[in-house]
ChimeraX commands (.cxc) that place a marker at each C-alpha (Angstrom):
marker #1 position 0.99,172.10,67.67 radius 0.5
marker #1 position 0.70,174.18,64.52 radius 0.5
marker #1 position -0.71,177.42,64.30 radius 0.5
marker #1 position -4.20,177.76,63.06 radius 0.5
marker #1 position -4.25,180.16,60.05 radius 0.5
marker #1 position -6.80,183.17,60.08 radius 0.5
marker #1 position -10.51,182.59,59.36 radius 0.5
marker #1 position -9.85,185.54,56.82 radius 0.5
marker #1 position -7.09,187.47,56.05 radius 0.5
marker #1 position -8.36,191.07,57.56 radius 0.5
marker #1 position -10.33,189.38,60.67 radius 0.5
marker #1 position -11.27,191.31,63.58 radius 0.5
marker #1 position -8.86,189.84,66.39 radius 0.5
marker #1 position -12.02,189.47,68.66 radius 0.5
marker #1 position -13.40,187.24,66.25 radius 0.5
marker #1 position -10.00,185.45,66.27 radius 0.5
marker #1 position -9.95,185.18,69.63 radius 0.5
marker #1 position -13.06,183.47,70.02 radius 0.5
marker #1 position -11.98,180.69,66.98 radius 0.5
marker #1 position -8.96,180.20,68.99 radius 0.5
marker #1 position -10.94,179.25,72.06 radius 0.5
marker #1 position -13.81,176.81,70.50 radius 0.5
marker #1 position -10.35,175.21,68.76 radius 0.5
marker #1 position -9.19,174.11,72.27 radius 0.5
marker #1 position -12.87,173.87,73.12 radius 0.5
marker #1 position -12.72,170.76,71.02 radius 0.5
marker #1 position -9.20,169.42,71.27 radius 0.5
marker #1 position -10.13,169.07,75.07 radius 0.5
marker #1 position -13.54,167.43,74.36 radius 0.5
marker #1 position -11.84,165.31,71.90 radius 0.5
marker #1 position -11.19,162.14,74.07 radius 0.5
marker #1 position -14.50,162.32,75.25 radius 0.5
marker #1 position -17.22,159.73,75.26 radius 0.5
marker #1 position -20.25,161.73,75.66 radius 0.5
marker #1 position -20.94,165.09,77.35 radius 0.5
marker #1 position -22.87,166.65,79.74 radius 0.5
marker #1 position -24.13,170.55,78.97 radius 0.5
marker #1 position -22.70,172.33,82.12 radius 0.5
marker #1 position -23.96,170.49,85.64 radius 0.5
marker #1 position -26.66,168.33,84.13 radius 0.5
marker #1 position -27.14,164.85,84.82 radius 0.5
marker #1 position -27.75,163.74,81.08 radius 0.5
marker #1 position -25.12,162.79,78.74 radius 0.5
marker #1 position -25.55,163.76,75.32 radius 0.5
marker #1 position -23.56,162.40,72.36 radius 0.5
marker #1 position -21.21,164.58,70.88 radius 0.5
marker #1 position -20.62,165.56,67.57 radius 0.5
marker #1 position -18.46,168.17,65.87 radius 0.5
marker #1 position -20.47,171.67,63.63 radius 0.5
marker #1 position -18.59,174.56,61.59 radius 0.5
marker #1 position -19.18,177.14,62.53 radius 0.5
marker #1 position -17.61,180.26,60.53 radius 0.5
marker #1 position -15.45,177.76,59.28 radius 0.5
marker #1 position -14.47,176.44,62.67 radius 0.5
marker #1 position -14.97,172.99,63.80 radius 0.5
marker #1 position -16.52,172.77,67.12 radius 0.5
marker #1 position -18.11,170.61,69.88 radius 0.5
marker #1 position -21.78,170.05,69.84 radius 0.5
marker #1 position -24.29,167.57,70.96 radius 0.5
marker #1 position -26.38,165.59,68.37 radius 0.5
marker #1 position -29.97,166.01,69.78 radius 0.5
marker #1 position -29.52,169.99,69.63 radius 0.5
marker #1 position -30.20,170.53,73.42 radius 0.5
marker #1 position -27.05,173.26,74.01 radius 0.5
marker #1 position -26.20,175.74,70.94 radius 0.5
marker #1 position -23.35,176.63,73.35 radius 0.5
marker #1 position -19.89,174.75,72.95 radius 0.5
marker #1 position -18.05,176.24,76.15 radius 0.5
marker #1 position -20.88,174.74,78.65 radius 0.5
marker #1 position -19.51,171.11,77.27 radius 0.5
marker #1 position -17.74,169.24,79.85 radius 0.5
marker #1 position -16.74,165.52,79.67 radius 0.5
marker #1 position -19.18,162.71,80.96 radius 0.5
marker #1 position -18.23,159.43,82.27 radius 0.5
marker #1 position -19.84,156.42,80.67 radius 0.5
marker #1 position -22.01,156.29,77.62 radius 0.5
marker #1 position -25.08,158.51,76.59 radius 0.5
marker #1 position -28.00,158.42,78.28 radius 0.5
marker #1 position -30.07,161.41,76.08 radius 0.5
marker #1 position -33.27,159.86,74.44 radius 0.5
marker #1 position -32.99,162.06,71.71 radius 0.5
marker #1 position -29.15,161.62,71.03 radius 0.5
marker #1 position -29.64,157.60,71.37 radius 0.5
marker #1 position -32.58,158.06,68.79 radius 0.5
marker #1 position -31.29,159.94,66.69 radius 0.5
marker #1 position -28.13,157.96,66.12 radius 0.5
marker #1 position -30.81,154.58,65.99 radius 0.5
marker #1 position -33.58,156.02,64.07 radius 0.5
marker #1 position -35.13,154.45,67.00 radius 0.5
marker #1 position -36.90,155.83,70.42 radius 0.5
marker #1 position -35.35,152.68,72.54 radius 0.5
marker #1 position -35.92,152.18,75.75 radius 0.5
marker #1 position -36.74,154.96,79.11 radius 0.5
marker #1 position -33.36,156.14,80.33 radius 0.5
marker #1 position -33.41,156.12,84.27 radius 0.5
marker #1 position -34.41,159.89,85.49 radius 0.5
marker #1 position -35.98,161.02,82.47 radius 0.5
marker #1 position -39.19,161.86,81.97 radius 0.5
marker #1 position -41.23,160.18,79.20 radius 0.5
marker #1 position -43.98,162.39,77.37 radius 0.5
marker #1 position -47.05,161.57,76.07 radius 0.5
marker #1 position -47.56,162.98,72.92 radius 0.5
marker link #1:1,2 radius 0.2
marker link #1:2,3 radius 0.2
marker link #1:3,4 radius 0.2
marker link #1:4,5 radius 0.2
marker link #1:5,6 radius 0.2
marker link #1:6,7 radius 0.2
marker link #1:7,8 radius 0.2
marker link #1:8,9 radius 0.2
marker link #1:9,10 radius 0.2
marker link #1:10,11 radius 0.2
marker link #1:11,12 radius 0.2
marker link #1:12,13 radius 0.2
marker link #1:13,14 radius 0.2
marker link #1:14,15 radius 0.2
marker link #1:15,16 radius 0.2
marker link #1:16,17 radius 0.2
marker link #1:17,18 radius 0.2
marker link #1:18,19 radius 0.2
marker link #1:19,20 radius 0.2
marker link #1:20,21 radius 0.2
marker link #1:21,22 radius 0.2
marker link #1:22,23 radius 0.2
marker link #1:23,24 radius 0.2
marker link #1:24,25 radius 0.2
marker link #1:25,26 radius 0.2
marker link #1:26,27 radius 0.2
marker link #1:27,28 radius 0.2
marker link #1:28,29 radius 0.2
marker link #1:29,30 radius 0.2
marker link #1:30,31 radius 0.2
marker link #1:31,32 radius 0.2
marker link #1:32,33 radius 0.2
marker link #1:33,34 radius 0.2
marker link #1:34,35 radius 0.2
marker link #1:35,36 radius 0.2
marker link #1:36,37 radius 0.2
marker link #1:37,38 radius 0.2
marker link #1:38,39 radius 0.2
marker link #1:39,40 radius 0.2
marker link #1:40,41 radius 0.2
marker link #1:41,42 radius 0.2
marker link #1:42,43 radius 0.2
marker link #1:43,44 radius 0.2
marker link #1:44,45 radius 0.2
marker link #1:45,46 radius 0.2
marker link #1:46,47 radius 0.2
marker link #1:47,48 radius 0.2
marker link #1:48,49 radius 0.2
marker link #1:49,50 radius 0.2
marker link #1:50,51 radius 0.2
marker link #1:51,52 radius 0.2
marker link #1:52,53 radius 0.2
marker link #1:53,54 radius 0.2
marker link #1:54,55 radius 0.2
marker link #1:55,56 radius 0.2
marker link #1:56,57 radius 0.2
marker link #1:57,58 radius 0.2
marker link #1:58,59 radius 0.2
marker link #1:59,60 radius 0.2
marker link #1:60,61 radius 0.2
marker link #1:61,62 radius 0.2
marker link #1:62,63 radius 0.2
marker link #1:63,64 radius 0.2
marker link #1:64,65 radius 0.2
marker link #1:65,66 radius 0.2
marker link #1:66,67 radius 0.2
marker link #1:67,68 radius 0.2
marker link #1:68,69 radius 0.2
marker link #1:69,70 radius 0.2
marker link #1:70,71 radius 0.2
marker link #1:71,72 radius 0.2
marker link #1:72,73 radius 0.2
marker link #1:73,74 radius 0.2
marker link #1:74,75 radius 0.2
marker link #1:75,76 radius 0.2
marker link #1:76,77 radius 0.2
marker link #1:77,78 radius 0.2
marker link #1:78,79 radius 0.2
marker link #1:79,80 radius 0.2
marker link #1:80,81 radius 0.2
marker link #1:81,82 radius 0.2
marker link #1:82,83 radius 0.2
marker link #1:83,84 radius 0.2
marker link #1:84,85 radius 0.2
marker link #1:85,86 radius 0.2
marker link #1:86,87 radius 0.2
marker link #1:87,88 radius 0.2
marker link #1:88,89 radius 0.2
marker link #1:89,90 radius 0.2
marker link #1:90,91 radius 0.2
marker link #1:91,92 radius 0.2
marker link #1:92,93 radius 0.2
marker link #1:93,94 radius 0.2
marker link #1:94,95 radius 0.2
marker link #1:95,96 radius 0.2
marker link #1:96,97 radius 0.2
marker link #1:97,98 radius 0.2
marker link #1:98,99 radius 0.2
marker link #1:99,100 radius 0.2
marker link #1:100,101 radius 0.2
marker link #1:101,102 radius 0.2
view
């Protein structure tokens, strides 16, 4: 594996640090079919965001801002929102969700 080259060339090491670990945060989720966000039920597509010019794992209906609570799910996505946004469609009620009336 090649070395990943600084975000800048005077970076704080902290902030390096933390790049290095959302890298392997998304070379591990890389395989992965959907995710769940930390011991929930629900798996939520996932997609990949920069941020400060790092590529990392996120899910597509917004629910978890935080990459490191992403573990691999078995099986495909069940999240209304990730299924509808990917469709443009609402689809059908996922099993142990809860529809609202809007």
């Amino acid at each position: 594996m090649s070395e990943q080259p600084p975000l800048v060339a005077s970076a704080d090491p902290e902030v390096e640090h933390l790049a290095a670990v959302l890298r392997r945060r998304r070379e591990e989720l890389a395989d992965a079919e959907a995710v769940r966000i930390g011991d929930g039920a629900v798996a939520h597509e996932l997609i990949t965001r920069i941020w400060v010019g790092v590529e990392v794992p996120g899910v597509l209906c917004h629910a978890s801002a935080d990459p490191l609570r992403l573990q691999a799910a078995p099986g495909p996505v069940t999240c209304r929102r990730c299924r509808a946004r990917r469709s443009g469609d609402s689809g059908d009620q996922v099993p142990g969700q809860t529809s609202l009336e809007l």
